[in-house]
C-alpha positions in Angstrom: -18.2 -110.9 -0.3 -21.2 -108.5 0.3 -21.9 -106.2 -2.5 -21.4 -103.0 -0.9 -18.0 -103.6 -0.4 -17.2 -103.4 -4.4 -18.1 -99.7 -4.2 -15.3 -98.1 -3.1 -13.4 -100.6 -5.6 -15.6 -99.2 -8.4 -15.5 -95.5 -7.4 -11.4 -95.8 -7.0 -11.5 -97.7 -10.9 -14.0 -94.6 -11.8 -11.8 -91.6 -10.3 -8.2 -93.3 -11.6 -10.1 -94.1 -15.0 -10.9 -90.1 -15.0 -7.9 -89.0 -13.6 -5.9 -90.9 -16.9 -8.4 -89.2 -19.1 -7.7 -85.6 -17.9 -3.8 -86.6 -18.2 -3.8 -87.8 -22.0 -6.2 -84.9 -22.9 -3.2 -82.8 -23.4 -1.3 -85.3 -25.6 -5.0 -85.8 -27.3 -5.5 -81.9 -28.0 -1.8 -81.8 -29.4 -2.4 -84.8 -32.2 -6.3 -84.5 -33.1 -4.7 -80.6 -33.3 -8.3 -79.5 -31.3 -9.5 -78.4 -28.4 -10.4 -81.5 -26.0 -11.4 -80.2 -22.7 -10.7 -81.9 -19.4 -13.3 -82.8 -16.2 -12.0 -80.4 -13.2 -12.5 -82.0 -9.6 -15.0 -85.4 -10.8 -11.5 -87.6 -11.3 -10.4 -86.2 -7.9 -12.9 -86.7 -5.5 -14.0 -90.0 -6.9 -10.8 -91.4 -6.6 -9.7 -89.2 -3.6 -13.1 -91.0 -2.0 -11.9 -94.3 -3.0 -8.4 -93.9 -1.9 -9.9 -92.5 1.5 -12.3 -95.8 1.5 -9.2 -98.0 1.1 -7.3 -96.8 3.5 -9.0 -94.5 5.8 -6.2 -92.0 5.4 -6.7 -88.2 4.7 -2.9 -88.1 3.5 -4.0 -90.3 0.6 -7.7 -89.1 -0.3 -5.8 -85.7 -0.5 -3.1 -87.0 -2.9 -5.3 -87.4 -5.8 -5.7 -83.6 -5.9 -2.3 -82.8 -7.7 -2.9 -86.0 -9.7 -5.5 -84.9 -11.6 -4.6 -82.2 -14.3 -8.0 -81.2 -14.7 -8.4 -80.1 -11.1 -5.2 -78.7 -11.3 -6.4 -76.5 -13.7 -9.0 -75.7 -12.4 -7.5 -74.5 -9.3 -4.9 -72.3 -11.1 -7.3 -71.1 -13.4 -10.0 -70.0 -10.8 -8.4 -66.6 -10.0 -8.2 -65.3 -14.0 -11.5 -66.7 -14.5 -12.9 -64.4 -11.3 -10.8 -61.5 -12.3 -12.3 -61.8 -15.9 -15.8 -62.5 -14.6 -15.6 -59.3 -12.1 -14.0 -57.3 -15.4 -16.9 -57.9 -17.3 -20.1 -57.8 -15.0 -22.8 -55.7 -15.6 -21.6 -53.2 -12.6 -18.3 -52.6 -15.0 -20.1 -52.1 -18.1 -20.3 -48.4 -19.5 -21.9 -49.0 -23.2 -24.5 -52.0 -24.6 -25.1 -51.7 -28.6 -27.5 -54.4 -29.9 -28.5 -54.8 -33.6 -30.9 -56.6 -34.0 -31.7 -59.0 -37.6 -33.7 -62.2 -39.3 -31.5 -64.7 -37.1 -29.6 -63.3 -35.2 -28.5 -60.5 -32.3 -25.1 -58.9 -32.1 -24.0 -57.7 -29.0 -21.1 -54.7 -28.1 -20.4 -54.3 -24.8 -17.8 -51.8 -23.7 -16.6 -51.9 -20.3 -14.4 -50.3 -17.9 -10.2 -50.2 -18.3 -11.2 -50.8 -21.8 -12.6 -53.9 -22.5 -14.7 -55.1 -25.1 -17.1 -58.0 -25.7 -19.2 -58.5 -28.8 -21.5 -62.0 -29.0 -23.4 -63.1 -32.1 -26.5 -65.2 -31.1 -28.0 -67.0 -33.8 -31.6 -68.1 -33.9 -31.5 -71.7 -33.7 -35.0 -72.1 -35.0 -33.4 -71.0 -38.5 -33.8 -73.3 -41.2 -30.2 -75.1 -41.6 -29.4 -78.5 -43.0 -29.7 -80.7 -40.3 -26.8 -82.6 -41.3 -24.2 -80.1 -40.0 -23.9 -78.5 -36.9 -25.3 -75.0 -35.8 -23.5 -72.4 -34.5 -25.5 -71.0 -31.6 -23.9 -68.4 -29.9 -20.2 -67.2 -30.1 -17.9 -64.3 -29.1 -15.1 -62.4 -29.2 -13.2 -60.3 -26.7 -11.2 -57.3 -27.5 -9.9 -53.6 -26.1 -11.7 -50.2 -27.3 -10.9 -46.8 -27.0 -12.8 -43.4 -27.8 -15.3 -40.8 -26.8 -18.1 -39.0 -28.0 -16.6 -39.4 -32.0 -16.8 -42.8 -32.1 -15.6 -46.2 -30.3 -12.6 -48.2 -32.1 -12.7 -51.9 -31.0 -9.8 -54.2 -31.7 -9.7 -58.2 -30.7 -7.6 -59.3 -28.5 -5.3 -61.2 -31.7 -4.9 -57.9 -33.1 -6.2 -59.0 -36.2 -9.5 -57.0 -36.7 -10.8 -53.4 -36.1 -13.9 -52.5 -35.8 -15.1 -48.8 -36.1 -18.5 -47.7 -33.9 -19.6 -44.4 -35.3 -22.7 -42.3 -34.3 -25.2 -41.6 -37.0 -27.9 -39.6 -35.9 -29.3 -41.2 -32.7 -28.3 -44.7 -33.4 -24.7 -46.2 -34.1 -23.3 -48.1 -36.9 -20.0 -50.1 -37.4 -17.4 -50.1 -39.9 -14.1 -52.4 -40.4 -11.2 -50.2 -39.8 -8.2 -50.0 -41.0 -5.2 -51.7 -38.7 
């Protein structure tokens, strides 16, 4: 048996192998109690390409779509992710506050229909112990309301309030009270 002929067997093992991962990452997230992400459209078209080098049937290549949850997903997904990704462009956005310190840059942005993003950005060059992990960026989104007085943020949880208040040409922030 030529070589060549083992790789459609291999890239079928590949994309099932893939396709069983993204299905028990679910079950996996539930126990380890974590997030554990899945691998949208890889499991799919490997074993959508193997099925289709097997058989030669379209029918089949195309059934390994809705067997793979992360594709699924992915698919589903896609339209909140635009719709979040349109919400917050740079074309939406009405107000950028950056502070500035040693290690890090915090970011507000205030957008239209009320949305909010802040993102910390940590200096990675810091000195840490390199025996834990570094947090290198992170972020929160939230809602804010306001004028000319001031800017009240508040995450998206409900659990925090943050006051933006104008002091002389420059802003500062405050926790507020819920």
């Amino acid at each position: 048996m030529p070589t060549w002929t083992l790789l459609p067997d291999f890239v079928l093992l590949l994309g099932a192998w893939i396709v069983g991962c993204n299905a028990l990452a679910p079950l996996a997230a539930r126990r380890l109690g974590r997030n554990v992400s899945t691998v949208p459209l890889v499991g799919a078209s490997l074993l959508g390409a193997g099925l289709y080098s097997k058989t030669g049937s379209w029918a089949w290549a195309l059934a390994a779509v809705p067997l793979d949850v992360g594709t699924l997903a992915f698919v589903f997904g896609l339209p909140g992710l635009l719709r979040e990704l349109r919400a917050t462009s740079f074309r939406r956005r009405l107000h950028r506050f950056v502070a500035r310190e040693e290690d890090r840059t915090v970011t507000i942005e205030l957008f239209r229909d009320s949305r909010a993003v802040l993102t910390f950005l940590f200096d990675p060059r810091a000195e840490r112990d390199p025996r834990t992990s570094r947090l290198v960026r992170s972020g929160v989104c939230g809602r804010w309301s306001g004028g000319p007085e001031g800017f009240l943020l508040a995450d998206d949880a409900g659990q925090r309030r943050l006051a933006l208040l104008p002091e002389g040409k420059a802003y500062v922030t405050a926790e507020a009270t819920p």
